[in-house]
C-alpha positions as CSV (number, residue, x, y, z in Angstrom):
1,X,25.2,44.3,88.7
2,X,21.9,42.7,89.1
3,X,20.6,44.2,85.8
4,X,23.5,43.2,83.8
5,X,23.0,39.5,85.2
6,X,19.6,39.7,84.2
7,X,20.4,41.2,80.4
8,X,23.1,38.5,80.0
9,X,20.2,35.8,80.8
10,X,17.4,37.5,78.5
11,X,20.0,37.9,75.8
12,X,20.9,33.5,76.5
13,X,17.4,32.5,76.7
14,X,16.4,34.1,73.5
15,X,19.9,32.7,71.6
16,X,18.3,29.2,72.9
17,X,15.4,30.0,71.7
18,X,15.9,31.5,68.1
19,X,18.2,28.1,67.5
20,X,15.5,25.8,69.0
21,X,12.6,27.5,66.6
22,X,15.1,27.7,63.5
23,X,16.0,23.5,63.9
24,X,12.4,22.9,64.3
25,X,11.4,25.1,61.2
26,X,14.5,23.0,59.4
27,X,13.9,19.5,60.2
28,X,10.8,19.1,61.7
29,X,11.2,16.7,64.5
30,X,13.2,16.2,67.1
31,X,13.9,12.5,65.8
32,X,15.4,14.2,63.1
33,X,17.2,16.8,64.1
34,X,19.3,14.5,65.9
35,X,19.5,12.5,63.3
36,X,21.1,15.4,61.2
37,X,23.0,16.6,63.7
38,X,24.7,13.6,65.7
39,X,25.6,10.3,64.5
40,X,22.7,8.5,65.7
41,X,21.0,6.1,63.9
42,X,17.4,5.4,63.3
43,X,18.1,1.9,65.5
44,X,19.8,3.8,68.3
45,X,16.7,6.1,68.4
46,X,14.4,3.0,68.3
47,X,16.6,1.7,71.2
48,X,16.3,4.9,73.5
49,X,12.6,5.7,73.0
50,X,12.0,1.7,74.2
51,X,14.3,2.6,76.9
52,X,12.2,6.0,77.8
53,X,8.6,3.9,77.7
54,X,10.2,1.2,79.9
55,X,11.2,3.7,82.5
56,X,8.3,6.0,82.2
C-alpha cells in the first residue's frame, strides 16, 4: 500500500507542476495570472503586496 501512496503523490506533484510551468509559460507573472484567472483587480493587488511589505 505504501507504494501506491507514494505513485498517487508522484503522479499529484507532477499534475501541480505541469499546470504551474504551463500558467507561467502563458502569462508570465504571477500578478497576472491572477489577474486572468480571479477577479482581482490591479488595485486589489497594489493593496495586498502593501499589506505583504508591511508585515514582512
Amino acid at each position: 500500500m505504501k507504494l501506491e501512496v507514494m505513485i498517487n503523490w508522484t503522479i499529484f506533484v507532477a499534475l501541480i507542476s505541469s499546470a504551474t510551468s504551463y500558467l507561467f509559460m502563458k502569462y508570465g507573472t504571477v500578478e497576472k495570472i491572477i489577474l486572468h484567472l480571479t477577479d482581482f483587480t490591479k488595485e486589489d493587488i497594489r493593496k495586498v503586496k502593501g499589506l505583504l511589505k508591511w508585515k514582512y
